[in-house]
C-alpha positions in Angstrom: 122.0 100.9 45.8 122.8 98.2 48.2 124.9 99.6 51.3 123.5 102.6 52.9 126.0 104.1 55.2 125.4 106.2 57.9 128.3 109.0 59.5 128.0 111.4 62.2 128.0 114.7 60.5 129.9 116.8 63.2 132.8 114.5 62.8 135.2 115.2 59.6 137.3 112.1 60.9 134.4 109.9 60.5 133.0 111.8 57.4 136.4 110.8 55.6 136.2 107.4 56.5 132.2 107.4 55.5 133.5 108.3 51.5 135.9 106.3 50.9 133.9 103.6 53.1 132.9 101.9 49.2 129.1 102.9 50.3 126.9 103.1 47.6 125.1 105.8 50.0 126.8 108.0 52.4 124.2 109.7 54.7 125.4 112.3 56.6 123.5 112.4 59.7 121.9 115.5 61.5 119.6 113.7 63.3 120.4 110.8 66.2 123.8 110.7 66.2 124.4 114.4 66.9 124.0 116.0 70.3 120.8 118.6 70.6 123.9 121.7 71.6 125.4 120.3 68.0 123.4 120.8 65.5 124.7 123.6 64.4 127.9 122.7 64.2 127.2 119.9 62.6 125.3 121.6 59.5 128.5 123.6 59.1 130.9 120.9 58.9 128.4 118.2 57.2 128.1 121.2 54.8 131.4 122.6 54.2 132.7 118.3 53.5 130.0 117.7 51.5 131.2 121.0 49.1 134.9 120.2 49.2 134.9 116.3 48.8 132.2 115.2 47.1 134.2 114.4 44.1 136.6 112.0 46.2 133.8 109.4 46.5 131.5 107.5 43.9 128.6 107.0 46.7 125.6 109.0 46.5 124.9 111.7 49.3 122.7 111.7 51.4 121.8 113.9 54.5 119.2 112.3 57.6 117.7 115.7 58.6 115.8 116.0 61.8 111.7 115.2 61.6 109.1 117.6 60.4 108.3 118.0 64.0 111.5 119.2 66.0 111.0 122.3 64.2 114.5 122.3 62.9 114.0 120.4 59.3 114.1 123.7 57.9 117.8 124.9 59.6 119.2 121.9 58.1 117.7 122.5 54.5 118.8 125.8 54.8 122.5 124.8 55.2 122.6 121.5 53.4 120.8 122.4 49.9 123.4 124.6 48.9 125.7 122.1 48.3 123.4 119.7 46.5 123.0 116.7 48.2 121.8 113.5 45.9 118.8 112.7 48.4 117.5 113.6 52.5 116.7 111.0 54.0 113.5 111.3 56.5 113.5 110.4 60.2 109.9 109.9 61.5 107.8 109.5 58.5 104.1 109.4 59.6 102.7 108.4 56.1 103.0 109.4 52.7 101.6 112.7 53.2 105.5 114.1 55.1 106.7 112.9 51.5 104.9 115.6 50.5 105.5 118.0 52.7 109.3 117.6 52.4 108.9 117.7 48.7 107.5 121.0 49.0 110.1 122.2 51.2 113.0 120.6 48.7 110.9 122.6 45.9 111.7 126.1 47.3 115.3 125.2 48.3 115.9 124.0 44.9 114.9 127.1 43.6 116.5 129.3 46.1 119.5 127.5 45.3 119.2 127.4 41.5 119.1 123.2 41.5 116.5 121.5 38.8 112.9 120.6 40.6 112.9 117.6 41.8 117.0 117.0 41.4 116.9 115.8 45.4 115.3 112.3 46.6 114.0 111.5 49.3 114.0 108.0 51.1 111.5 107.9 54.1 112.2 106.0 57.4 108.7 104.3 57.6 108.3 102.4 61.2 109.6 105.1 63.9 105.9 106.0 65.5 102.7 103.8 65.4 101.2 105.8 63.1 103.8 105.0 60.7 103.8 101.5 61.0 100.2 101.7 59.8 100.8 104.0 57.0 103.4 102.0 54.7 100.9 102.2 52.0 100.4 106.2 51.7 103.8 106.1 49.6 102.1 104.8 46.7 101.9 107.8 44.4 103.6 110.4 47.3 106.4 112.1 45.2 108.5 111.4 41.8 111.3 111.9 44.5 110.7 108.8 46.4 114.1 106.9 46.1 112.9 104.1 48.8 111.6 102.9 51.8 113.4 102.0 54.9 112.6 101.2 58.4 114.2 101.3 62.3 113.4 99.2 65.2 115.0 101.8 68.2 112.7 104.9 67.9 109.6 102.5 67.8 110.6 100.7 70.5 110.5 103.9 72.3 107.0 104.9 70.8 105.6 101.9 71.9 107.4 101.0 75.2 109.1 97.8 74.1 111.6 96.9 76.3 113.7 95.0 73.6 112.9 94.6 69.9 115.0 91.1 70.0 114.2 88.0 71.7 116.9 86.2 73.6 117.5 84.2 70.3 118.2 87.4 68.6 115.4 87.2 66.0 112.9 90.3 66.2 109.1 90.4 68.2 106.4 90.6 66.9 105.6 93.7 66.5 109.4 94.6 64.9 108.4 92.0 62.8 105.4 93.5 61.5 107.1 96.4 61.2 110.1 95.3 58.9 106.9 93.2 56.6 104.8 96.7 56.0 107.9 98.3 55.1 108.9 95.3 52.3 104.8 95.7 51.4 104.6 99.3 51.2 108.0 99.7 48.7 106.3 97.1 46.8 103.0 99.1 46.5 104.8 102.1 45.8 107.4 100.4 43.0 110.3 101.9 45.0 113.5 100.3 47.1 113.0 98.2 50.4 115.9 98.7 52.5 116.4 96.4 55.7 117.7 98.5 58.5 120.9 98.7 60.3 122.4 95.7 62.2 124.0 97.5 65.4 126.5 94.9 66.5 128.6 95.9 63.8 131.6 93.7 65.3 129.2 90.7 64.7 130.0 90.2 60.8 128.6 86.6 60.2 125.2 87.8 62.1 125.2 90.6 59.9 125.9 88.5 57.1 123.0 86.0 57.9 120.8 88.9 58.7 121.3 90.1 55.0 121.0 87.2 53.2 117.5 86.6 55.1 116.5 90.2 54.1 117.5 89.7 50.4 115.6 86.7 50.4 112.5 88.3 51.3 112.3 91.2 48.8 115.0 94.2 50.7 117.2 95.0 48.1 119.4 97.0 50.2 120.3 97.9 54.0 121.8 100.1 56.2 125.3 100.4 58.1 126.3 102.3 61.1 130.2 101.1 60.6 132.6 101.1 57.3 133.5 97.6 58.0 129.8 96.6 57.2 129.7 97.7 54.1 131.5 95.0 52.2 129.3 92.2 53.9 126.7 94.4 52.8 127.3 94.6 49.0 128.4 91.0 48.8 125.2 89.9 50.3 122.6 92.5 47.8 125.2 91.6 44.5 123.2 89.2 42.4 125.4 86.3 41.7 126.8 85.4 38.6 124.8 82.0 38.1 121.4 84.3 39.4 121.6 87.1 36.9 122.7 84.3 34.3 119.6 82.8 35.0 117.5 85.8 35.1 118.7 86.6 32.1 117.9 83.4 30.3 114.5 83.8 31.2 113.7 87.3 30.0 115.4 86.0 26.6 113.5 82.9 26.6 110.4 85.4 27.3 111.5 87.8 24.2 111.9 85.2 21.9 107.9 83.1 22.2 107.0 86.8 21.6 106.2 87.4 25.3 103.3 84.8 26.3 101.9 84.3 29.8 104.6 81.1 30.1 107.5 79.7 28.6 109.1 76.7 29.4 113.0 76.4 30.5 114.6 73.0 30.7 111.5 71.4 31.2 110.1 73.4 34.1 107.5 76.9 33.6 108.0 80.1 33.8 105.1 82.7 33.8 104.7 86.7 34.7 105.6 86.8 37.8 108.9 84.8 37.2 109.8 87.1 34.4 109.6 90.5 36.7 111.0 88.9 38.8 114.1 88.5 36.9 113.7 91.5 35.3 114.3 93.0 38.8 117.4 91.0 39.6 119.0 92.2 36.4 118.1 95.5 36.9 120.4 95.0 40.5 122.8 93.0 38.9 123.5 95.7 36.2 123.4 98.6 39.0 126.0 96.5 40.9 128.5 96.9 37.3 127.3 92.6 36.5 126.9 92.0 32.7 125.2 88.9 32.5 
């Protein structure tokens, strides 16, 4: 999973464009991008694509539902589980504890519906409210279904009353800041995905671009689009090279082969633990991105 992107679910145009967009993750959006007098609509039409088409794409599907507390989570289960969405992604997440309560909710669809328990993920938007912000470690432990952690910068800035979550240079507050560091911490703590959130000048490729290699860097292994022509900037950015997972993979074989001490040596510099899951992570992407190193 490296590209995560989002389509307006009220719009089959922009739905067809969404699956054959080369996404790893299409999610269908109930939430922000749909118009309050919409939403049913929307349900019908994300639904009804979802049921005829989901074998014209090879991305996962997800659907954004709207937050536990607009009181309308449930309408959107109730017409999306049928068709048997891969994952919901969850606008709003206070802590670890909505996990939960989603998780619950997925439970009885799942049965109503005749799906295993537990067949749908969920990824968790983590930064929209304060209390969120403060909360990236509740995920540790919060459901099997966890498939990652992501964060947004727009809904907090209205929580909080930022005017702007940029500077004038472009680089984030802060408090946005802060924000996108818990969310890295709390996947780490809870051994799931960080995924950087969405870049919204999507015209701007080489600022996107930058913006993923810096999130890469810093432990995001994936990150959201709001247009198809992100995507490939996207994948480029979260594919392990061939020279990285070449290395990675020389140093979990040189690991394997001392018999798996606390260090091993590699053309005469050291290697210890962390290095080795470390690249035990890489070639875990790189194989999920088709690499064979």
């Amino acid at each position: 999973m490296r590209s995560l992107l989002f389509v307006p679910g009220d719009s089959e145009k922009k739905l067809e464009r969404g699956f054959a967009s080369g996404a790893d993750v299409v999610i269908v959006d109930l939430e922000d991008s749909v118009a309050q007098q919409n939403k049913a609509h929307a349900r019908a039409v994300a639904a009804d694509f979802i049921a005829a088409r989901r074998d014209a794409t090879g991305a996962a599907i997800y659907v954004r539902v709207n937050d536990l507390a607009t009181g309308m989570t449930d309408d959107d289960l109730r017409a999306i589980i049928p068709v048997s969405p891969h994952g919901i992604m969850l606008p709003k997440s206070n802590s670890g504890a909505d996990v939960q309560h989603l998780s619950a909710k997925l439970r009885v669809h799942e049965a109503e519906n005749g799906l295993p328990d537990g067949a749908i993920r969920i990824i968790p938007i983590v930064t929209e409210t304060a209390a969120g912000v403060l909360s990236t470690g509740t995920y540790a432990g919060a459901s099997a279904r966890l498939a990652g952690l992501t964060w947004g910068a727009e809904d907090l800035s209205a929580a909080i009353g930022a005017r702007a979550a940029r500077d004038d240079a472009g680089r984030y507050t802060d408090v946005f800041r802060l924000a996108r560091t818990m969310t890295i911490l709390g996947a780490a703590a809870a051994d799931t995905a960080a995924i950087d959130t969405v870049f919204v000048n999507f015209r701007d490729l080489d600022g996107l671009r930058a913006e993923c290699i810096e999130a890469e860097r810093d432990g995001f292994t994936a990150k959201m689009a709001i247009h198809p022509d992100q995507v490939a900037v996207i994948n480029e950015a979260f594919t392990p090279s061939t020279d990285a997972a070449a290395h990675a993979a020389a140093v979990v074989a040189a690991f394997e082969a001392a018999g798996n001490p606390g260090v091993v040596g590699i053309d005469g510099k050291m290697y210890d633990r962390p290095h080795l899951r470390l690249a035990q992570r890489l070639l875990e992407r790189a194989k999920a991105a088709g690499l064979n190193p």
